[in-house]
MOPAC internal coordinates of N, CA, C and O (Angstrom, degrees):
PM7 1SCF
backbone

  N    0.0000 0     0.00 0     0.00 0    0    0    0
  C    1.4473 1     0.00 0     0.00 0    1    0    0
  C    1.5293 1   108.95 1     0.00 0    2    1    0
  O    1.2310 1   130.50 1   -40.31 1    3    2    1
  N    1.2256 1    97.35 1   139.69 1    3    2    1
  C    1.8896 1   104.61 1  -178.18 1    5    3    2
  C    1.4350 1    97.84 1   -65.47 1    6    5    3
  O    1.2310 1   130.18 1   -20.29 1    7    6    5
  N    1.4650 1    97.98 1   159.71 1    7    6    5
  C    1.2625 1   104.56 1   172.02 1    9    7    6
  C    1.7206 1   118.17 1  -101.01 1   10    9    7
  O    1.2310 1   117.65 1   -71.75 1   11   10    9
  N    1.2551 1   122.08 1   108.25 1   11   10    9
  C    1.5399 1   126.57 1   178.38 1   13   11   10
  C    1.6877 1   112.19 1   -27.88 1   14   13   11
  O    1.2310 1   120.68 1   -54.78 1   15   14   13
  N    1.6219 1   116.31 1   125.22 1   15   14   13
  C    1.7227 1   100.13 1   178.50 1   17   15   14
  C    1.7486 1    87.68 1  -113.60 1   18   17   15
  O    1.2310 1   134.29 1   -46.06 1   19   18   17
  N    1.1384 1    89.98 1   133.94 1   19   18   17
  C    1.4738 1   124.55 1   170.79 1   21   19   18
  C    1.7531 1   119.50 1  -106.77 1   22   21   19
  O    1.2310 1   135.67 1  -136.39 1   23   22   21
  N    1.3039 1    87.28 1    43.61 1   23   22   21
  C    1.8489 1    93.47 1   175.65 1   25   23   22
  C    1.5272 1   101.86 1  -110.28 1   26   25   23
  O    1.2310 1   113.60 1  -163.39 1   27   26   25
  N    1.4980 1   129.71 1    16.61 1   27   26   25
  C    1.2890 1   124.26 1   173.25 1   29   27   26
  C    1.6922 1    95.20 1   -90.35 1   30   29   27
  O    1.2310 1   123.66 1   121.10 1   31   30   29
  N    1.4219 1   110.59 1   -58.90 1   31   30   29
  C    1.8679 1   122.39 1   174.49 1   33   31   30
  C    1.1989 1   115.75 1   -53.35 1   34   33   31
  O    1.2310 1   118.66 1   134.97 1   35   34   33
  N    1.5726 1   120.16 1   -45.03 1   35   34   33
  C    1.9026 1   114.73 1   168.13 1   37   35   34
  C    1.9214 1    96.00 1   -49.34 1   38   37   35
  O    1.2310 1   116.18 1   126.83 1   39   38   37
  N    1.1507 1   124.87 1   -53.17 1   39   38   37
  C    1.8687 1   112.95 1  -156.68 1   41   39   38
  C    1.3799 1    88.89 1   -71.03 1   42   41   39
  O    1.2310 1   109.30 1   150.60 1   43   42   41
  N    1.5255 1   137.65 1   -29.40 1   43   42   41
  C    0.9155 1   122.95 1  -155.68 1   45   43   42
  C    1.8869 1   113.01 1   -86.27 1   46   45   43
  O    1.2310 1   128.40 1   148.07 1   47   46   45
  N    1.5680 1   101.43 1   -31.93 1   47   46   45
  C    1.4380 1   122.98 1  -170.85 1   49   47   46
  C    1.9840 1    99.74 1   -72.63 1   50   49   47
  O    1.2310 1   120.75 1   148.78 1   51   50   49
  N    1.5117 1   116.17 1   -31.22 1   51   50   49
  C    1.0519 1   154.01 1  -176.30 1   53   51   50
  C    1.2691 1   103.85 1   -49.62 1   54   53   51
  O    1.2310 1   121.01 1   113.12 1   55   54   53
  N    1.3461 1   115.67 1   -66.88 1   55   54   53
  C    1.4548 1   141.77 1  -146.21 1   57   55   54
  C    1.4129 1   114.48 1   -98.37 1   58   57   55
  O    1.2310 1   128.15 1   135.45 1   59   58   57
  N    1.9399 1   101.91 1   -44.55 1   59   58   57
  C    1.5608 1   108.52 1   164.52 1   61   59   58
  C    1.5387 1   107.71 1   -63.14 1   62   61   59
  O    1.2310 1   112.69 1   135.01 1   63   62   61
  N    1.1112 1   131.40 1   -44.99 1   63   62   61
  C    1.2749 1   133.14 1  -168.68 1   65   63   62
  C    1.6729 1   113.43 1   -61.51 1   66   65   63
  O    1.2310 1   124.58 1   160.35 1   67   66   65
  N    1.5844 1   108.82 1   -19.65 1   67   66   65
  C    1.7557 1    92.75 1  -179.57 1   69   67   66
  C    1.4412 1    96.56 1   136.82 1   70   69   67
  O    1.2310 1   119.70 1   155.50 1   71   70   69
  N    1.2474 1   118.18 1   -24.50 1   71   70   69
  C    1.7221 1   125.88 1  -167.98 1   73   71   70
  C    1.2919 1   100.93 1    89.94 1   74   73   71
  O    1.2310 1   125.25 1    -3.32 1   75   74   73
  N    1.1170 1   107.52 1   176.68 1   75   74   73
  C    1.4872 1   134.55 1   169.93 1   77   75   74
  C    1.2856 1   117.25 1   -56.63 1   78   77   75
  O    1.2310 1   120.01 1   153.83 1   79   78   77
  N    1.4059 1   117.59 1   -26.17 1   79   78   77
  C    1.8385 1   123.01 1  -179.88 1   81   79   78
  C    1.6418 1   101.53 1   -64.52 1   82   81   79
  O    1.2310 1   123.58 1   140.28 1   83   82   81
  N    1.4002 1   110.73 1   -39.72 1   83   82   81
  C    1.8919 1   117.51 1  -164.58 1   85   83   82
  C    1.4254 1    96.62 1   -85.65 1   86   85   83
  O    1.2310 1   107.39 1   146.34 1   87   86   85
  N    1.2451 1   141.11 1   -33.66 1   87   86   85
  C    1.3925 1   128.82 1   177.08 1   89   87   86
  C    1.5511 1   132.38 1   -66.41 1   90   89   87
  O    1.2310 1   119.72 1   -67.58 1   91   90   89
  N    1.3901 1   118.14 1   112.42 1   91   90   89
  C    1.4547 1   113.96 1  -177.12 1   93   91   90
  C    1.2581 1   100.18 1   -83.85 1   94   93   91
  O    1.2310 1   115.68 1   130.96 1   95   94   93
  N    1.3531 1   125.81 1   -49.04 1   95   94   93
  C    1.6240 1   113.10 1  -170.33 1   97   95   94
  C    1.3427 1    93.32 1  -168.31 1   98   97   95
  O    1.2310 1   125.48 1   -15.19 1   99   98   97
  N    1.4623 1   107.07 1   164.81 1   99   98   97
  C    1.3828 1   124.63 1  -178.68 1  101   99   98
  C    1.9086 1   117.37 1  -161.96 1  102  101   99
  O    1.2310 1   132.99 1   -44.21 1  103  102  101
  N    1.5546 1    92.51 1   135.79 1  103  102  101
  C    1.1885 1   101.30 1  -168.01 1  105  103  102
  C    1.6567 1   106.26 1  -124.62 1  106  105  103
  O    1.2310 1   119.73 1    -8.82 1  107  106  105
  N    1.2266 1   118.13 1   171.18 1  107  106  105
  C    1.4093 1   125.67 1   161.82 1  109  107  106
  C    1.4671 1   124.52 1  -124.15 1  110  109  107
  O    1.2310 1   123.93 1   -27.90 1  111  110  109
  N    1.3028 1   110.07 1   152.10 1  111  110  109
  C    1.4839 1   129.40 1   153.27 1  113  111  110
  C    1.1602 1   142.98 1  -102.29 1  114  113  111
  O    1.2310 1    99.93 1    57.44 1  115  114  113
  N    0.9935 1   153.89 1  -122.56 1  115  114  113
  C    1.5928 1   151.26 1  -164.41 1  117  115  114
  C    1.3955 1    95.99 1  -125.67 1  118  117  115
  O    1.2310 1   105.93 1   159.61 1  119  118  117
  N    1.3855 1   143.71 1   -20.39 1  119  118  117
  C    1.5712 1   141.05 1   143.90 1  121  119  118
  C    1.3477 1   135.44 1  -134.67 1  122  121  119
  O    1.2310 1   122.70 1  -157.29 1  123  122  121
  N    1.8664 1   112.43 1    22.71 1  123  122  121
  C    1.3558 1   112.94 1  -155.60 1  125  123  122
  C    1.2189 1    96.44 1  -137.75 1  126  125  123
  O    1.2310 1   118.42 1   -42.63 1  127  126  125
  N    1.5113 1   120.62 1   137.37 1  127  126  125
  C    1.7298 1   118.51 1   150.56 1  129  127  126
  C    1.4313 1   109.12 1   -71.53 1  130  129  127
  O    1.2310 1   126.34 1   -62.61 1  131  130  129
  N    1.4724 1   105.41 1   117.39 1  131  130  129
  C    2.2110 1    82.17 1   171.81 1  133  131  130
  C    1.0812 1   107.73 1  -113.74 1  134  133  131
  O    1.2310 1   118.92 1   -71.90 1  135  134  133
  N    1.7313 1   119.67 1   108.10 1  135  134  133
  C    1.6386 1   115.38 1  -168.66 1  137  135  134
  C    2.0085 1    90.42 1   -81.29 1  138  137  135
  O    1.2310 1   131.26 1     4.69 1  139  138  137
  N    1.0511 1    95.87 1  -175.31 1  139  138  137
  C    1.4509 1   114.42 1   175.21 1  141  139  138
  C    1.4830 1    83.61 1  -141.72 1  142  141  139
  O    1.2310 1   127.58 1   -61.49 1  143  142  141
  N    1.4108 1   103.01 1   118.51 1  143  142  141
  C    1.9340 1   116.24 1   161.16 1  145  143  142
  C    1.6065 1   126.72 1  -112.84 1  146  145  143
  O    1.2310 1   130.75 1   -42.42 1  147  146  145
  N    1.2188 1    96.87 1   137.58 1  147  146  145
  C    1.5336 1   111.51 1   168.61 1  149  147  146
  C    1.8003 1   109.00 1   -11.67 1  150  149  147
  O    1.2310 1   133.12 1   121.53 1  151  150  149
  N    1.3866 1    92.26 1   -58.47 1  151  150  149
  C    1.6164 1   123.78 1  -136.85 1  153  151  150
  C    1.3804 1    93.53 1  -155.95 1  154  153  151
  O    1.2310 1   114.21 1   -84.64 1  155  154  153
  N    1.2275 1   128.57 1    95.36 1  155  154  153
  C    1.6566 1   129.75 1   145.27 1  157  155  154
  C    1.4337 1   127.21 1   -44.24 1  158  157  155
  O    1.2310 1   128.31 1   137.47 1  159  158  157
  N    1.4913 1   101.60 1   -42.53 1  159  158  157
  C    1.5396 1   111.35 1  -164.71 1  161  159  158
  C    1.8233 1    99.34 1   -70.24 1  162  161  159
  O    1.2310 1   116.09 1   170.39 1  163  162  161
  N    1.2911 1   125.04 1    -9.61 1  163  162  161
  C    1.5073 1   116.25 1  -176.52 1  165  163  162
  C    1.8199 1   102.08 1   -97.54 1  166  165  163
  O    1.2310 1   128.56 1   176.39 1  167  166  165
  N    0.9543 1   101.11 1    -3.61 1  167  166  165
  C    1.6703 1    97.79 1   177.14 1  169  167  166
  C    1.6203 1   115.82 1   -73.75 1  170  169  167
  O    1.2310 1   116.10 1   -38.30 1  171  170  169
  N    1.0972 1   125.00 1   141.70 1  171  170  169
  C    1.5086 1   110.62 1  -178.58 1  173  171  170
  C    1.5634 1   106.43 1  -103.56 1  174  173  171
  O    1.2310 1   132.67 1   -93.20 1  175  174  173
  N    0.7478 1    93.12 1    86.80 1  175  174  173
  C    2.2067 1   112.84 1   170.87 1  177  175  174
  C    1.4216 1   102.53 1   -18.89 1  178  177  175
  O    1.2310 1   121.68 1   104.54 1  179  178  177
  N    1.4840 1   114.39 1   -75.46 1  179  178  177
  C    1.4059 1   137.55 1  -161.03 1  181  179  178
  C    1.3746 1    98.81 1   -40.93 1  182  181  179
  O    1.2310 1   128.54 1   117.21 1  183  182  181
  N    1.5526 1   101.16 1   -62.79 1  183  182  181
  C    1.8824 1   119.76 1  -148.24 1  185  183  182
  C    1.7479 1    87.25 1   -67.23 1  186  185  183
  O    1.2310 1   124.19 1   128.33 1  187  186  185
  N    1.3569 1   109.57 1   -51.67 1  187  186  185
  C    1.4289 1    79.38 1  -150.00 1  189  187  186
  C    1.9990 1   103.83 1   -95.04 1  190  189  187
  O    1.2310 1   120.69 1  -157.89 1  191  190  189
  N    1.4889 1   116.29 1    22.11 1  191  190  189
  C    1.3646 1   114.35 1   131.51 1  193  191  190
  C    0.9953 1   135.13 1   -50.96 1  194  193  191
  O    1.2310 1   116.90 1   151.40 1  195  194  193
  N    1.6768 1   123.50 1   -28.60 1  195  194  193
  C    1.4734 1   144.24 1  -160.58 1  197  195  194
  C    1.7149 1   102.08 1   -93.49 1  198  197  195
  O    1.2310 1   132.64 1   152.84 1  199  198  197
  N    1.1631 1    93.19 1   -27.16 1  199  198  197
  C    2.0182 1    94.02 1   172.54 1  201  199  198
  C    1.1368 1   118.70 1   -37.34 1  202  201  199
  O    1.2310 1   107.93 1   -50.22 1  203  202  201
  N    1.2164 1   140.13 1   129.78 1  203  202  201
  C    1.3185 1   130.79 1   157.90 1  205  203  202
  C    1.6443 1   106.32 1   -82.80 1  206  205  203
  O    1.2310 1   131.33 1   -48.67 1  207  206  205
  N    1.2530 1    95.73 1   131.33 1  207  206  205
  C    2.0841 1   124.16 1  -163.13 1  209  207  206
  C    1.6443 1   105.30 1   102.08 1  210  209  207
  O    1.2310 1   128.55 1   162.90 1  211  210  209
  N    1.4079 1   101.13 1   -17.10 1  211  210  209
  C    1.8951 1    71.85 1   165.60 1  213  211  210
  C    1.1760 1   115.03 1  -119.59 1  214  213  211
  O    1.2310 1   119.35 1   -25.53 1  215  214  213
  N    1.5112 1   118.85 1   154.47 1  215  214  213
  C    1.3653 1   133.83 1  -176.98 1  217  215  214
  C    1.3141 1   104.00 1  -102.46 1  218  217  215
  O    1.2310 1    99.67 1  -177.13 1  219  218  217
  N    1.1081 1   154.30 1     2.87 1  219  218  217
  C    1.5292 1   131.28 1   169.28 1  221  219  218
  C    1.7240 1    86.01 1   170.70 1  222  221  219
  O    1.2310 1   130.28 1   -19.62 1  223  222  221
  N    1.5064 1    97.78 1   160.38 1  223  222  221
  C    1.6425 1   130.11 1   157.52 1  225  223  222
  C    1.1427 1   104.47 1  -122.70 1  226  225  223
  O    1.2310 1   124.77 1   -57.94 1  227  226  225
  N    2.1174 1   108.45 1   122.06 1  227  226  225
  C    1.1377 1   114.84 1   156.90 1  229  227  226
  C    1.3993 1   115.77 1   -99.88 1  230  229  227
  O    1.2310 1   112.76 1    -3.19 1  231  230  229
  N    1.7716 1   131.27 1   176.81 1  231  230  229
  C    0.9549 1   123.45 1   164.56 1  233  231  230
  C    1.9970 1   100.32 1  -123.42 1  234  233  231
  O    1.2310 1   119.65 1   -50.37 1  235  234  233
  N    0.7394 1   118.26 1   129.63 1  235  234  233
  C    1.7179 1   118.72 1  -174.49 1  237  235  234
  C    1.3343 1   115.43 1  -154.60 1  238  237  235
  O    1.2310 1   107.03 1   -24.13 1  239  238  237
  N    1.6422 1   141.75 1   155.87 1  239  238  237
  C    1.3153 1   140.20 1  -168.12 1  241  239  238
  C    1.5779 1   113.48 1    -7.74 1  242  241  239
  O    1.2310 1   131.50 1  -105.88 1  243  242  241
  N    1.3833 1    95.40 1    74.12 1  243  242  241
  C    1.8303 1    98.59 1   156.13 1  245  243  242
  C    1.4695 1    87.77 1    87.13 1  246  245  243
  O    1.2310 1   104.06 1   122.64 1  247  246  245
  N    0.8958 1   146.99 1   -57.36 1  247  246  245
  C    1.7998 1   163.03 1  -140.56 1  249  247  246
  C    1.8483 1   103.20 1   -86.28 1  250  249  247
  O    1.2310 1   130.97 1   -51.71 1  251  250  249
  N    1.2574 1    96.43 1   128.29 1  251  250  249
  C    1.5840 1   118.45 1   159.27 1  253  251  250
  C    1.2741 1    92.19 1  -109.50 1  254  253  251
  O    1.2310 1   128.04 1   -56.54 1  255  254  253
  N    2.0969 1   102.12 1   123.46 1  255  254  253
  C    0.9690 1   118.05 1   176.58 1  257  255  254
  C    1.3359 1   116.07 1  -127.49 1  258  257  255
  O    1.2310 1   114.39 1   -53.20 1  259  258  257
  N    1.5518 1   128.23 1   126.80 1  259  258  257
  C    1.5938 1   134.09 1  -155.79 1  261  259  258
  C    1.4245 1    97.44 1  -127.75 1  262  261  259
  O    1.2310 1   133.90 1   -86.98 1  263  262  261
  N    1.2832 1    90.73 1    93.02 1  263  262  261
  C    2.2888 1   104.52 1   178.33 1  265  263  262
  C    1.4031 1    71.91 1   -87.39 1  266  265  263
  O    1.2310 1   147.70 1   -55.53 1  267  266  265
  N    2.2341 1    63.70 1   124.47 1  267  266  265
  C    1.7455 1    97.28 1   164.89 1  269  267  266
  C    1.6451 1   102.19 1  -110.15 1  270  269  267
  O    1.2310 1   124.98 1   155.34 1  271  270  269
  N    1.5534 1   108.05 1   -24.66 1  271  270  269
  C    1.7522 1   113.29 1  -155.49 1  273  271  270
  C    1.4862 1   119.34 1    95.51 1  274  273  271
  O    1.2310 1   128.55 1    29.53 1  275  274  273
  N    1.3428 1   101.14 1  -150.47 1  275  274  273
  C    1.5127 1   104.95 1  -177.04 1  277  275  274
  C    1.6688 1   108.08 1   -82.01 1  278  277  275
  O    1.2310 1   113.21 1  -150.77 1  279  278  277
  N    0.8292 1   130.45 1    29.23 1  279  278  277
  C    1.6510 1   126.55 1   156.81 1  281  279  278
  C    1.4579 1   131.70 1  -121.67 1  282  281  279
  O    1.2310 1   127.59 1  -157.58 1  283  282  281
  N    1.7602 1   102.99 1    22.42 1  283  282  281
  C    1.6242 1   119.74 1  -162.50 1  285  283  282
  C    1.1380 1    84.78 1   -65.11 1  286  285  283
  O    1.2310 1   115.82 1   119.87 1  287  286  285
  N    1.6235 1   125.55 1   -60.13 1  287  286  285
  C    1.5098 1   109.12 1  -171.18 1  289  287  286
  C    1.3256 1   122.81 1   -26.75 1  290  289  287
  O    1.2310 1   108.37 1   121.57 1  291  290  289
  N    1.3139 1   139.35 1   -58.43 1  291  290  289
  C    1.2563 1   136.85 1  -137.72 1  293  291  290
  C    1.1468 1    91.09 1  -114.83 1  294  293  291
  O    1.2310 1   108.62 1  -178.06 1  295  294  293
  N    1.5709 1   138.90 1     1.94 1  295  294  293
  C    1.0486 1   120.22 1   179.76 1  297  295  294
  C    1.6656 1   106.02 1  -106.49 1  298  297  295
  O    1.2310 1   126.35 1   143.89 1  299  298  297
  N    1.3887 1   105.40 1   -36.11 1  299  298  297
  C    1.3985 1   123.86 1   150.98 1  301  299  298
  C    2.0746 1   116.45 1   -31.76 1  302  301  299
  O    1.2310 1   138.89 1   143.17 1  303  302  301
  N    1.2313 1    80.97 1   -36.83 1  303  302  301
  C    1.3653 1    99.40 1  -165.20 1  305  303  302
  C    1.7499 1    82.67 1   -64.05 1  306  305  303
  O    1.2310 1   126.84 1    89.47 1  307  306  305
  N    1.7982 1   104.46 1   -90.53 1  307  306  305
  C    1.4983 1    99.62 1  -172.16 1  309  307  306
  C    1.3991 1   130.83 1   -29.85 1  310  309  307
  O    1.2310 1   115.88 1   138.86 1  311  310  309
  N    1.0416 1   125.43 1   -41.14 1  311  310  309
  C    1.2837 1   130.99 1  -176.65 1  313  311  310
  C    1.8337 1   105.96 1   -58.30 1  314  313  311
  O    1.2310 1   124.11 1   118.13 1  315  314  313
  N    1.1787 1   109.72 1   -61.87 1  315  314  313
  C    1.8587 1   121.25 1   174.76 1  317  315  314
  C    2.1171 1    85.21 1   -44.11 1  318  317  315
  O    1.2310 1   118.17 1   126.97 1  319  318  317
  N    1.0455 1   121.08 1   -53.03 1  319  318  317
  C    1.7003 1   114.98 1  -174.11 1  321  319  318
  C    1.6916 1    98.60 1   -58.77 1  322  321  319
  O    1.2310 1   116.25 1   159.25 1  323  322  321
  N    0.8621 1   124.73 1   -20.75 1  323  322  321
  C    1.6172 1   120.49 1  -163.86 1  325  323  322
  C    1.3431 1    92.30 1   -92.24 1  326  325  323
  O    1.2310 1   114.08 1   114.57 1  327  326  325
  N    1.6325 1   128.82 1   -65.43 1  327  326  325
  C    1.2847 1   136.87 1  -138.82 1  329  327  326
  C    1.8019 1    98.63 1   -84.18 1  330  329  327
  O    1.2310 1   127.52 1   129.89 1  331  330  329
  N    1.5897 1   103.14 1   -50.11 1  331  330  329
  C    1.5945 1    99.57 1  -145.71 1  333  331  330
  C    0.9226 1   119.90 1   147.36 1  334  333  331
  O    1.2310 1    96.49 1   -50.72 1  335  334  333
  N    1.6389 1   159.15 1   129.28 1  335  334  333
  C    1.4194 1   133.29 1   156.05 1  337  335  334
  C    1.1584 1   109.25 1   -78.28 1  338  337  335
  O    1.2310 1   118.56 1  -164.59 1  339  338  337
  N    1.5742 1   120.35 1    15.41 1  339  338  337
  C    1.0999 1   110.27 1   133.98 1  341  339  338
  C    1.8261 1   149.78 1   -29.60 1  342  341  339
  O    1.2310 1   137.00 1   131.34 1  343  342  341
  N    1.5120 1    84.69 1   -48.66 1  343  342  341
  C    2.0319 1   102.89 1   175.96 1  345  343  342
  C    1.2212 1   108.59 1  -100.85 1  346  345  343
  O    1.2310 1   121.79 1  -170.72 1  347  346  345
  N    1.6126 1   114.19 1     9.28 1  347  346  345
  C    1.5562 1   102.64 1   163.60 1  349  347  346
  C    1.8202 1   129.38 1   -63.83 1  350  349  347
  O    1.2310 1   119.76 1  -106.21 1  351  350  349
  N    1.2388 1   118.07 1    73.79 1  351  350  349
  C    1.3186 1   113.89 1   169.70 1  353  351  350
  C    1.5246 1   114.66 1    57.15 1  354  353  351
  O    1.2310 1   103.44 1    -9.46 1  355  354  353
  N    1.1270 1   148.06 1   170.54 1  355  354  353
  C    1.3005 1   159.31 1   174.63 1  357  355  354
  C    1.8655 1   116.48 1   -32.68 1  358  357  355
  O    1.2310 1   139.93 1   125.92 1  359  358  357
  N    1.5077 1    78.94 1   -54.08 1  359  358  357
  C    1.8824 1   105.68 1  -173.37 1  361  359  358
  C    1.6177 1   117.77 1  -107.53 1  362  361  359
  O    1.2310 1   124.29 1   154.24 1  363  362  361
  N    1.3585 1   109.37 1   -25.76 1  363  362  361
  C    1.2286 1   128.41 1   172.72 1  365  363  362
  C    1.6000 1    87.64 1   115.41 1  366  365  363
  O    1.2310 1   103.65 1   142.35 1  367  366  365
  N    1.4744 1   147.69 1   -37.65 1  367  366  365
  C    1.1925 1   151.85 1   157.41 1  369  367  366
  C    1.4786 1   128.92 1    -0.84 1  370  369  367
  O    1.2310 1   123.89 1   -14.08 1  371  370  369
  N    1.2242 1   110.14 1   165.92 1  371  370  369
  C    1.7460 1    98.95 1   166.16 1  373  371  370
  C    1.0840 1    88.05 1  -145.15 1  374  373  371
  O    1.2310 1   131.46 1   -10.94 1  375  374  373
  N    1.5141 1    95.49 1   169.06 1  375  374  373
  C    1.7180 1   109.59 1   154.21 1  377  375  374
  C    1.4926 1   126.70 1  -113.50 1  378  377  375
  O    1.2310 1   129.18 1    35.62 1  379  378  377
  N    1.3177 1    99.91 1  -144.38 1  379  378  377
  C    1.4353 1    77.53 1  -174.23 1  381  379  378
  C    2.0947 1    71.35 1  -164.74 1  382  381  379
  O    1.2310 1   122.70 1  -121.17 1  383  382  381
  N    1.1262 1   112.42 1    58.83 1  383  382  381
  C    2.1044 1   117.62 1   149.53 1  385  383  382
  C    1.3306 1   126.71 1   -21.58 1  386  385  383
  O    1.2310 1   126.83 1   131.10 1  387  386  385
  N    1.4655 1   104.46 1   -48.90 1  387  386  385
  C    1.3619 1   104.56 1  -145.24 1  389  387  386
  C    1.8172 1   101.19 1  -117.63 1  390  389  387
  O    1.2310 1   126.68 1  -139.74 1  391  390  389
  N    1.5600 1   104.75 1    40.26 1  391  390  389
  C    1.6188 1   126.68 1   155.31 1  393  391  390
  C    1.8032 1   101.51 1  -110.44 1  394  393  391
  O    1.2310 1   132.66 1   -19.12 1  395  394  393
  N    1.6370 1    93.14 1   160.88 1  395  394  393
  C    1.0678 1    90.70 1   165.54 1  397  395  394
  C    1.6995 1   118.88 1  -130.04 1  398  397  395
  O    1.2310 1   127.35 1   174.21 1  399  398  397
  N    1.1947 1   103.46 1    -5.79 1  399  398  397
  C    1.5025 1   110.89 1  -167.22 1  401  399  398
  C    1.7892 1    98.79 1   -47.16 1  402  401  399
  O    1.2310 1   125.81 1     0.66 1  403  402  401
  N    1.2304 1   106.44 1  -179.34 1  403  402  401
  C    1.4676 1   110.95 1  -158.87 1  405  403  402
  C    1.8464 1   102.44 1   -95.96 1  406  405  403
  O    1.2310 1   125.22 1   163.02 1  407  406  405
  N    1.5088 1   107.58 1   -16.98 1  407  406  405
  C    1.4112 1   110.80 1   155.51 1  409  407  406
  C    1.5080 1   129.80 1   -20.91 1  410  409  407
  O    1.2310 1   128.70 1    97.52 1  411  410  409
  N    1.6730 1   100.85 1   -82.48 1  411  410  409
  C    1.1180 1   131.83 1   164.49 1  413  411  410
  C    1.5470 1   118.76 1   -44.53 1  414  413  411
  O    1.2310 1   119.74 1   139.01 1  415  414  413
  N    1.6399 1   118.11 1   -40.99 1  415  414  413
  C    1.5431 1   128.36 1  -170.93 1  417  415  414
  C    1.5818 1   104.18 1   -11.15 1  418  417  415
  O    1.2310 1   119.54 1   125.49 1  419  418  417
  N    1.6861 1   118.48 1   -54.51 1  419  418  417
  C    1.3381 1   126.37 1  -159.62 1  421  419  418
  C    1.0935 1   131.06 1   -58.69 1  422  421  419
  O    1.2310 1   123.79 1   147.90 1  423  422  421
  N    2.0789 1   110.34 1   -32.10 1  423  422  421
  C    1.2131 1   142.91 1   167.22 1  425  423  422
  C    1.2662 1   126.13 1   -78.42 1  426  425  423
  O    1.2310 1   120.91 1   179.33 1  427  426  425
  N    1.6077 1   115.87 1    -0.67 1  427  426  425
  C    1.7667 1   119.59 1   154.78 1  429  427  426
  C    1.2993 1   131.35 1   -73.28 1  430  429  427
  O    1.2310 1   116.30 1     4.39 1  431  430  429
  N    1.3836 1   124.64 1  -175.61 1  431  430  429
  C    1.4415 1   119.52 1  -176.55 1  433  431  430
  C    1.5754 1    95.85 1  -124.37 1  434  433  431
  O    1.2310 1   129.28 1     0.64 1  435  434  433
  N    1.1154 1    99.71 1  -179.36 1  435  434  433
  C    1.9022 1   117.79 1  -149.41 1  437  435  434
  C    1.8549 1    81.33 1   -54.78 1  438  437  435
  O    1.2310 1   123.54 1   125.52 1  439  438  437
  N    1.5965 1   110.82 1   -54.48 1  439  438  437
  C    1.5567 1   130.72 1  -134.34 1  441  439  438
  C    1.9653 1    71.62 1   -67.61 1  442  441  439
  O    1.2310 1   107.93 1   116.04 1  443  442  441
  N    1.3246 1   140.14 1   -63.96 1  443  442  441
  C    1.5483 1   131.17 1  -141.94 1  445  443  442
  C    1.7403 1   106.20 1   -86.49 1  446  445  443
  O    1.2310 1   129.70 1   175.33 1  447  446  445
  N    1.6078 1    98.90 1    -4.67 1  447  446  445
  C    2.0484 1    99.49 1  -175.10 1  449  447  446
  C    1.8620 1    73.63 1  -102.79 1  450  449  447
  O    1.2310 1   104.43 1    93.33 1  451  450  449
  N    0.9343 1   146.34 1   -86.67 1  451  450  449
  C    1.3316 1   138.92 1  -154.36 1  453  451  450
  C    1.8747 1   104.07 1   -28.15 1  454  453  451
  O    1.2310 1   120.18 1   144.34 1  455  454  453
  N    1.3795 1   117.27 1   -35.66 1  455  454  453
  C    1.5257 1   124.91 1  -146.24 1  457  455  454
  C    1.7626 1    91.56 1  -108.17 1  458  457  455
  O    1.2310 1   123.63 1   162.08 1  459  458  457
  N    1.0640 1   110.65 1   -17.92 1  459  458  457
  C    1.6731 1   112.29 1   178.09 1  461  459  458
  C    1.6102 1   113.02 1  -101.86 1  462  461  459
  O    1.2310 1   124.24 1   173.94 1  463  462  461
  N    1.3263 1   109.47 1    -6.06 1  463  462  461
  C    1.7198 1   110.89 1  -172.04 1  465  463  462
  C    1.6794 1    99.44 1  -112.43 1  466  465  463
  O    1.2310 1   120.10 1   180.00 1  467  466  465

């Protein structure tokens, strides 16, 4: 099976968000792009709810978050092709937040081990 290219939704996820000038970095999880922006307020919320492949914009600790579902990888993917591994996250890495099994425990932040114990 071909593999779906999602470099029309990276320019598009890209572009609603502010461009490439407003993005400091961006990482993923198990269904989310989480950019970190310049400037939130220049992102257009609405429009790029209206994408077809994304299911929602959250806003949460510091993080603009664009649930894609089970295809963040690869969509995650295009976007790192657009930007740079430059805006890959800290390490270039991801995580994966938004599990909870006790696996993961290590890869939460203070606010989700305080709220799970």
């Amino acid at each position: 099976m071909a593999k779906k290219d999602y470099s029309e939704l990276a320019d598009n996820i890209i572009s609603l968000v502010g461009g490439k000038e407003n993005i400091k970095s961006l990482i993923h999880c198990i269904t989310r792009l989480r950019f970190y922006l310049k400037d939130e307020s220049i992102a257009q919320t609405d429009e790029i709810r209206n994408l077809n492949g994304v299911i929602d914009v959250q806003k949460a600790s510091g993080q603009y978050q664009v649930v894609i579902g089970d295809q963040v990888t690869a969509v995650y993917d295009a976007v790192i092709a657009k930007l740079g591994a430059g805006f890959a996250g800290d390490d270039g890495t991801t995580t994966d937040t938004d599990t909870s099994d006790n696996e993961n425990k290590g890869k939460r932040n203070l606010w989700q081990l305080t709220k799970s114990n």
